[in-house]
Short mmCIF file of the C-alpha atoms (twelve columns), coordinates in Angstrom:
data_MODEL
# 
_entry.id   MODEL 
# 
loop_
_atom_site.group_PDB 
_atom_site.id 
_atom_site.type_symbol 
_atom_site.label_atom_id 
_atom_site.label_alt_id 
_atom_site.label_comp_id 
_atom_site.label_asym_id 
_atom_site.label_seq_id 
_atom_site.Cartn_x 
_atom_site.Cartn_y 
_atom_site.Cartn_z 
_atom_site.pdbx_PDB_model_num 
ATOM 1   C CA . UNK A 1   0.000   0.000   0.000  1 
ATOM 2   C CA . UNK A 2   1.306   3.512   -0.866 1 
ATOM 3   C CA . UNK A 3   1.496   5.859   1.199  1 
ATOM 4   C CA . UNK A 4   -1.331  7.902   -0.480 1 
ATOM 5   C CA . UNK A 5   -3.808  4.826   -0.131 1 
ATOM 6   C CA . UNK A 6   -2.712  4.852   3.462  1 
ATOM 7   C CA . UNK A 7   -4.243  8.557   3.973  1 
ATOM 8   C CA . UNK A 8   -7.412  7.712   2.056  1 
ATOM 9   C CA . UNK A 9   -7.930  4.774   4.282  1 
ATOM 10  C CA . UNK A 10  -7.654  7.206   7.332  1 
ATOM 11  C CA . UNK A 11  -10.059 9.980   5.800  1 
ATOM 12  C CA . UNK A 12  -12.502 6.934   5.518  1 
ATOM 13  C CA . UNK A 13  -12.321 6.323   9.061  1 
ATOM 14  C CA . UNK A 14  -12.650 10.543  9.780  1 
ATOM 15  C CA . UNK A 15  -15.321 10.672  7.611  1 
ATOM 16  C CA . UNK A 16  -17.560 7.881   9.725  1 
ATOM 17  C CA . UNK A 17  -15.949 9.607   12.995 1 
ATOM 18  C CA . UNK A 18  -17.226 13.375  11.599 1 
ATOM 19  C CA . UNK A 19  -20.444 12.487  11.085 1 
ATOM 20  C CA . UNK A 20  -20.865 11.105  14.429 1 
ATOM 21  C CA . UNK A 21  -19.828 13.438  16.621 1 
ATOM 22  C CA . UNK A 22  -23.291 14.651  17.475 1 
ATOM 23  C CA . UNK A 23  -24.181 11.658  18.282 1 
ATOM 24  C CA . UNK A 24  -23.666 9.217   21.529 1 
ATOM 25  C CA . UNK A 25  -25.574 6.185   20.274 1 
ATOM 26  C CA . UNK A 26  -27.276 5.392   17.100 1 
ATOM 27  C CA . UNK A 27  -30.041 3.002   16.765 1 
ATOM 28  C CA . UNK A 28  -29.490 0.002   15.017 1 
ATOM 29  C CA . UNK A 29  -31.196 -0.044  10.891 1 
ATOM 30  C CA . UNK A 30  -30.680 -2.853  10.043 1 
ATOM 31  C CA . UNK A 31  -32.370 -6.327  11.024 1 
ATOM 32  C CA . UNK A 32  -31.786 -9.751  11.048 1 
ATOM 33  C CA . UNK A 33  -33.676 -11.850 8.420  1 
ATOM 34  C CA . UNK A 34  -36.094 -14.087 9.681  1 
ATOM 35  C CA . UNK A 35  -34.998 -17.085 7.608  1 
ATOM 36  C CA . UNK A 36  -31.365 -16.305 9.572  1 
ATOM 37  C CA . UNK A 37  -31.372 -18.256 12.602 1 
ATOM 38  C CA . UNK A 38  -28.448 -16.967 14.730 1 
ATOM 39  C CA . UNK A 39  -27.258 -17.105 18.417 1 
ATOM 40  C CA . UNK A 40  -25.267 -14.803 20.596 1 
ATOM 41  C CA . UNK A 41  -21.843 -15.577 20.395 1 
ATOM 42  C CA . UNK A 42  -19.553 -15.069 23.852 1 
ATOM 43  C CA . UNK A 43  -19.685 -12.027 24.652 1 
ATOM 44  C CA . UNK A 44  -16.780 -9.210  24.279 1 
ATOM 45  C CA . UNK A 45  -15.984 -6.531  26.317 1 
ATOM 46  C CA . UNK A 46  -14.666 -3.021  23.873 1 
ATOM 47  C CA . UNK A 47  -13.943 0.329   24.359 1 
ATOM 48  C CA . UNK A 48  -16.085 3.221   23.255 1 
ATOM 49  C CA . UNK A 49  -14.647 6.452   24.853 1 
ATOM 50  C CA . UNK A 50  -13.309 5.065   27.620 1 
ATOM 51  C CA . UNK A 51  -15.991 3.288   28.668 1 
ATOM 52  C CA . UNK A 52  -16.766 -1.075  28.130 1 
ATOM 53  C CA . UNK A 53  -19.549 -2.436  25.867 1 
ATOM 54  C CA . UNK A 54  -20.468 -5.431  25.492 1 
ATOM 55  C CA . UNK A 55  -20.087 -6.674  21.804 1 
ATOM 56  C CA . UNK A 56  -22.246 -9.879  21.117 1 
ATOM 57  C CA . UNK A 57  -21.462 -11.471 18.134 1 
ATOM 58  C CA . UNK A 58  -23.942 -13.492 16.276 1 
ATOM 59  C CA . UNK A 59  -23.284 -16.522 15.045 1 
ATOM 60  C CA . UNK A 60  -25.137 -19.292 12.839 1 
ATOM 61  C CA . UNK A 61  -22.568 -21.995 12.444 1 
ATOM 62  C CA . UNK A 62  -22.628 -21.713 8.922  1 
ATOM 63  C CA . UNK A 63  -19.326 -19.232 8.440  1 
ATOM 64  C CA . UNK A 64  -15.987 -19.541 9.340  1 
ATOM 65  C CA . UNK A 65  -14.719 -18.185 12.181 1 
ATOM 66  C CA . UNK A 66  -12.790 -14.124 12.879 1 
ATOM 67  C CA . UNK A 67  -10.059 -15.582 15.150 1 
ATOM 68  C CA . UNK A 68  -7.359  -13.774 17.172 1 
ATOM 69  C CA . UNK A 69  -4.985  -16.341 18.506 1 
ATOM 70  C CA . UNK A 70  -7.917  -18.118 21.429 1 
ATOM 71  C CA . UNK A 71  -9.856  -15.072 21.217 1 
ATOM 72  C CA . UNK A 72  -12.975 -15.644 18.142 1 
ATOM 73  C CA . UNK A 73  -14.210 -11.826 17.320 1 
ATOM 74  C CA . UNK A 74  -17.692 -13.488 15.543 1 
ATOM 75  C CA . UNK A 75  -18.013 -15.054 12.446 1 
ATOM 76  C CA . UNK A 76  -16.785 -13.553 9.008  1 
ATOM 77  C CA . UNK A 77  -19.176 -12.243 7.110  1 
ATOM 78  C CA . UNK A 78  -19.071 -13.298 3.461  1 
ATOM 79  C CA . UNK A 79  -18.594 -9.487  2.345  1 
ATOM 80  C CA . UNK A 80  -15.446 -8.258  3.287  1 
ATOM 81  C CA . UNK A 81  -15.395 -5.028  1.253  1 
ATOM 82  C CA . UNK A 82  -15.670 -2.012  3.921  1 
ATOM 83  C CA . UNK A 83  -19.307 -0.753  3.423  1 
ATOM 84  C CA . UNK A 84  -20.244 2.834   4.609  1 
ATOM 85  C CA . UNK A 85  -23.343 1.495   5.994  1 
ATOM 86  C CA . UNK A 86  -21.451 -0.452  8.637  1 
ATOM 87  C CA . UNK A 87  -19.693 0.170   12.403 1 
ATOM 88  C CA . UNK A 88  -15.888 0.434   12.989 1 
ATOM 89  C CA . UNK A 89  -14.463 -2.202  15.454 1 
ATOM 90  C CA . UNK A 90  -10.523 -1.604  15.445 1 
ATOM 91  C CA . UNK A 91  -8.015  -4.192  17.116 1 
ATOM 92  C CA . UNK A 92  -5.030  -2.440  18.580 1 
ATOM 93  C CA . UNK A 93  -1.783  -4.058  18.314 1 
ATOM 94  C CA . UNK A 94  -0.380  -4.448  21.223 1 
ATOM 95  C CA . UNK A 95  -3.202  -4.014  23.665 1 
ATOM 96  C CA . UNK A 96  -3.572  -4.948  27.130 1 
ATOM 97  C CA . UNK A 97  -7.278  -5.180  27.535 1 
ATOM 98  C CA . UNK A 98  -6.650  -8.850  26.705 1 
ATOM 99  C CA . UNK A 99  -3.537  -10.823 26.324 1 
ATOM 100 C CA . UNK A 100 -2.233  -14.298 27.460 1 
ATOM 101 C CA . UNK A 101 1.200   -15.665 27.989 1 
ATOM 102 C CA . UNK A 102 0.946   -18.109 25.451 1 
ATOM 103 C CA . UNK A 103 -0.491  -16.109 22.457 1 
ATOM 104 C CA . UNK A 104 1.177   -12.927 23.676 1 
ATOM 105 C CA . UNK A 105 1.970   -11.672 19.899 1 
ATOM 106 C CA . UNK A 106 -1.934  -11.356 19.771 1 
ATOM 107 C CA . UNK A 107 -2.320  -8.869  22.777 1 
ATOM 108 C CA . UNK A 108 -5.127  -6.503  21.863 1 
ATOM 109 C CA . UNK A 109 -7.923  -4.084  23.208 1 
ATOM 110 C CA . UNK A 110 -10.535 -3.720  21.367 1 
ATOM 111 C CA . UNK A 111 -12.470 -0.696  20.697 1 
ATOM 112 C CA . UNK A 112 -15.723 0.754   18.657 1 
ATOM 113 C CA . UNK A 113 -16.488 3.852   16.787 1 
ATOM 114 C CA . UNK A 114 -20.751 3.838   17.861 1 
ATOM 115 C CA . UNK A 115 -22.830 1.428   19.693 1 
ATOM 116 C CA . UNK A 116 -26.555 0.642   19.420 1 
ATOM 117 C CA . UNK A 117 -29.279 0.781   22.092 1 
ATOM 118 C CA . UNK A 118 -32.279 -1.198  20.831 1 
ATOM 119 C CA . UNK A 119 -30.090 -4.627  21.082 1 
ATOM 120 C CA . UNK A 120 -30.516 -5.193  17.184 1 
ATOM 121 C CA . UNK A 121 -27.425 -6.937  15.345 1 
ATOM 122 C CA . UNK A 122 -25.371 -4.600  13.390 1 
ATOM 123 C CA . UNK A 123 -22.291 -5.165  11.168 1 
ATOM 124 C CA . UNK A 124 -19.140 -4.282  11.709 1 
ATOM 125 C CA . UNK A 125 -15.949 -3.646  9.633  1 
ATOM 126 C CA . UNK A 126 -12.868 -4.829  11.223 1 
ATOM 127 C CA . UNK A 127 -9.484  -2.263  11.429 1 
ATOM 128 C CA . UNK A 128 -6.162  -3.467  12.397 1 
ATOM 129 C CA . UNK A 129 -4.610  -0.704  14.301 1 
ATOM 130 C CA . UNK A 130 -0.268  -1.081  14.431 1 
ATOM 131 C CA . UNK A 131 1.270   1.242   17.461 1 
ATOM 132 C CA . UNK A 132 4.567   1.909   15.468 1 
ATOM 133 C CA . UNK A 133 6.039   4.034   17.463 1 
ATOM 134 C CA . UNK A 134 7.773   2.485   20.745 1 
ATOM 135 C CA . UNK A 135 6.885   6.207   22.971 1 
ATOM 136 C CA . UNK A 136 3.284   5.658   22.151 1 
ATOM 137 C CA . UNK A 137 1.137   4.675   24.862 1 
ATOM 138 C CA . UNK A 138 -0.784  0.981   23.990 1 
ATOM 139 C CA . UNK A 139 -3.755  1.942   26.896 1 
ATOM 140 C CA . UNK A 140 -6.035  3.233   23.858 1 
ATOM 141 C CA . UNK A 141 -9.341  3.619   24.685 1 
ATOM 142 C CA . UNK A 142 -11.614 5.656   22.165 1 
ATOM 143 C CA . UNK A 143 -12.065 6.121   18.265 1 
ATOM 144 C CA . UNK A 144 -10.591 9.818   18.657 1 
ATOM 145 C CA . UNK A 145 -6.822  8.734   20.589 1 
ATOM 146 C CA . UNK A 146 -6.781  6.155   17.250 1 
ATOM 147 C CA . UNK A 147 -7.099  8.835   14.973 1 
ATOM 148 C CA . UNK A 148 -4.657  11.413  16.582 1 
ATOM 149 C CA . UNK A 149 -2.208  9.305   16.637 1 
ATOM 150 C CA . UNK A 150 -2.611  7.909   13.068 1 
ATOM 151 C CA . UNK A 151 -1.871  11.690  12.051 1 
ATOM 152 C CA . UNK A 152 0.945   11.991  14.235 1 
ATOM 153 C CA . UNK A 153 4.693   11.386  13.189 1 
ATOM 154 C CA . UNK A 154 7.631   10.040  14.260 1 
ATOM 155 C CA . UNK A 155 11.080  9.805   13.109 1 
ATOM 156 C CA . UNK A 156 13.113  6.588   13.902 1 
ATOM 157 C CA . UNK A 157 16.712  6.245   14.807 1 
ATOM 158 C CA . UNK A 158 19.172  5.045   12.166 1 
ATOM 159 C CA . UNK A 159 19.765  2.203   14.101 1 
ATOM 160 C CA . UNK A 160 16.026  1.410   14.560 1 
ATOM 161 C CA . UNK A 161 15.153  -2.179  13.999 1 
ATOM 162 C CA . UNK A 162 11.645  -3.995  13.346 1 
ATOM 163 C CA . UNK A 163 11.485  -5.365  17.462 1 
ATOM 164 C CA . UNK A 164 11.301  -2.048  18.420 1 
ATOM 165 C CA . UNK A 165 8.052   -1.606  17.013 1 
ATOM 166 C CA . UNK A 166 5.442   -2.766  19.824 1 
ATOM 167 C CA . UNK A 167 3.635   -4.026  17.062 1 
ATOM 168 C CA . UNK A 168 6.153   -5.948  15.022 1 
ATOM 169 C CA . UNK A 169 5.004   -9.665  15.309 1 
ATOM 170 C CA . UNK A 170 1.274   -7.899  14.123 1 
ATOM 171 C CA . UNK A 171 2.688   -6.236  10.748 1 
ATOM 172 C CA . UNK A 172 4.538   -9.927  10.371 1 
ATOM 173 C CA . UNK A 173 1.249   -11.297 10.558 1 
ATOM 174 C CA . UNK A 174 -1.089  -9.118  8.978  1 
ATOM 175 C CA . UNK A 175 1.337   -6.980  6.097  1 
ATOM 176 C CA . UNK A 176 4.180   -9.370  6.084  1 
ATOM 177 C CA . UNK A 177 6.472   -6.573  7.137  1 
ATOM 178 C CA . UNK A 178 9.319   -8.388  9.115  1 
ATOM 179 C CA . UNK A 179 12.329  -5.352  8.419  1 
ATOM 180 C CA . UNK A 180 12.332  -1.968  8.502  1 
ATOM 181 C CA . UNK A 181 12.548  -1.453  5.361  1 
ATOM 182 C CA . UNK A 182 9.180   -3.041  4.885  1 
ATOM 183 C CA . UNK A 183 7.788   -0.008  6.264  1 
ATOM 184 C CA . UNK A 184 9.175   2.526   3.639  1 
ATOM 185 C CA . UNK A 185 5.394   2.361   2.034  1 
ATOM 186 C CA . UNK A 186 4.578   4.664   5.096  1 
ATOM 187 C CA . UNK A 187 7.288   6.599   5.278  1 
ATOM 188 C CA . UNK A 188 6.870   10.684  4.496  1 
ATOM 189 C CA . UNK A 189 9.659   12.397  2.383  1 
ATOM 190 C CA . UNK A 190 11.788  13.524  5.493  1 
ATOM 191 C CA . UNK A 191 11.551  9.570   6.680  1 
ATOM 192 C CA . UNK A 192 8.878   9.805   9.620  1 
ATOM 193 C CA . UNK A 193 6.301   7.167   10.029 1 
ATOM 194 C CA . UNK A 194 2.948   7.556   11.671 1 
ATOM 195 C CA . UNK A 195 2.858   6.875   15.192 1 
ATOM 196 C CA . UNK A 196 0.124   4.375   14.496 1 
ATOM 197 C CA . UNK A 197 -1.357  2.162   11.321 1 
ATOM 198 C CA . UNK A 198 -5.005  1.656   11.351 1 
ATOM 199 C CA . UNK A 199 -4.901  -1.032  8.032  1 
ATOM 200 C CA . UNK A 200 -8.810  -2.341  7.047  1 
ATOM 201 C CA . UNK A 201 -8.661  -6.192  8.230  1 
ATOM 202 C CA . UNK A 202 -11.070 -7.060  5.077  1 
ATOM 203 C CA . UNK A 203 -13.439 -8.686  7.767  1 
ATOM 204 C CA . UNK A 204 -16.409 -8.079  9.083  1 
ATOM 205 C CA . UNK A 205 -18.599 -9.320  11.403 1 
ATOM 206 C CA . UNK A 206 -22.129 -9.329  12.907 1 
ATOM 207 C CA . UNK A 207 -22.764 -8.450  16.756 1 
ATOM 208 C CA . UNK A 208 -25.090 -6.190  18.801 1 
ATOM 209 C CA . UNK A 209 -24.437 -4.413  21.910 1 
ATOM 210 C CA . UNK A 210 -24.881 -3.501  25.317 1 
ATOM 211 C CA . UNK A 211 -23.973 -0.873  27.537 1 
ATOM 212 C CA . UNK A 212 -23.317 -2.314  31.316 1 
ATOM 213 C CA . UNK A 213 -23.058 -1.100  34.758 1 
ATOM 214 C CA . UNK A 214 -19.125 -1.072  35.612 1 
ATOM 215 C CA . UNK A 215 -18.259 -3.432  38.146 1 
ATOM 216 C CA . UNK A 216 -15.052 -5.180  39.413 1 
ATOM 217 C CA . UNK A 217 -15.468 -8.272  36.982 1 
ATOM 218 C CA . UNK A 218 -14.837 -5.916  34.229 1 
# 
C-alpha cells in the first residue's frame, strides 16, 4: 500500500468519525432476516470512549470463524469489502485489555467507533490498528486517541530495527512486514512514520451491543 492509499484509508475512518460526533448512540437499521437463525456468540468486552460495551457477536454456524490467537471476534461475514453502511471495530496491536502468555503476539484491546441501544445486530468492519512508534502509549481507549495518533509522526533512529516496534510480530502477521525497510510504504519524504497504522482487516462481522453497569469483573 502507498502511502497515499494509506491517507485515504484514514479519511474513511474521519469521515464515519465526523459524522458522528453529534451523536452518543445510534439506533441500530438494520435487522436480522427471519430465515437467519443466529445465536449470541460469547460475549466481548470493547472500548467506546473510555468506557466497556459489550459486543455480542452473532453466530449461525454456517461461516468460518474471525479468530485472534484463542480469542474468536464473531463469524466472518461473506462481504469483506468495507461498506459505509457499517460500524468500525478496530483491534489495537499491542493491547492490554486482553492478552495471554501463550499467544502474547496477539495482545489486543478492542475498541468501537458507535454502539446501538435497541439490542438489534449490526455489522461491523474490522481495522487493524499497528502502534509503530515504541513512545506511544498501547492503553487506547476511544475512536478519537486512534485517529490522533494515526496523524501523528515520528522519526526513527538510524539504528532502529523492526522489534522495536510494539507491534512488530502484528505487521509480520497481517502486512508481512518483518524489516524496517518493509515499512518505507509509510514513510513521508523527510523519513517519519505515523505513530500508528489503522490497516482495514477485510473482515467483518455481525454483533449487537450492550452498555453495562461497571463493576469489578470488568
Amino acid at each position: 500500500m502507498r502511502r497515499a492509499g494509506a491517507v485515504a484509508i484514514i479519511a474513511v475512518v474521519n469521515t464515519r468519525y465526523i459524522r458522528a460526533v453529534s451523536r452518543l448512540a445510534i439506533v441500530a437499521a438494520t435487522m436480522t432476516p427471519a430465515s437467519f437463525a443466529s445465536q449470541q456468540g460469547k460475549p466481548l468486552v470493547v472500548y467506546h470512549d473510555g468506557s466497556r460495551i459489550l459486543f455480542t457477536p452473532q453466530i449461525t454456524g454456517r461461516l468460518r470463524m474471525a479468530k485472534l490467537g484463542r480469542w474468536d471476534l464473531g463469524e466472518r461475514l461473506k462481504d469483506g469489502k468495507l461498506r459505509e453502511r457499517r460500524l468500525n471495530l478496530y483491534v489495537v496491536f499491542p493491547g492490554r485489555q486482553y492478552r495471554s502468555v501463550l499467544h502474547s503476539r496477539y495482545n489486543h484491546t478492542l475498541i468501537i467507533n458507535k454502539y446501538t441501544i435497541n439490542g438489534k445486530p449490526r455489522e461491523w468492519d474490522i481495522f487493524w490498528c499497528l502502534v509503530l512508534d515504541p513512545s506511544l502509549s498501547t492503553d487506547l481507549r476511544s475512536e478519537r486517541e486512534l485517529l490522533v495518533a494515526a496523524h501523528q509522526r515520528f522519526r526513527p533512529s538510524s539504528n532502529f530495527k523492526i522489534r522495536q516496534v510494539p507491534s512488530h510480530a502484528a505487521l509480520a502477521d497481517e502486512l508481512n512486514v518483518t524489516s524496517v525497510g518493509g515499512l518505507r510504504r509509510f514513510r513521508a519524504k523527510d523519513r517519519s512514520l505515523p505513530r500508528l497504522l489503522i490497516i482495514p482487516a477485510h473482515l467483518a462481522v455481525r454483533a449487537s451491543t450492550t452498555i453495562r453497569q461497571q463493576t469489578g469483573s470488568w
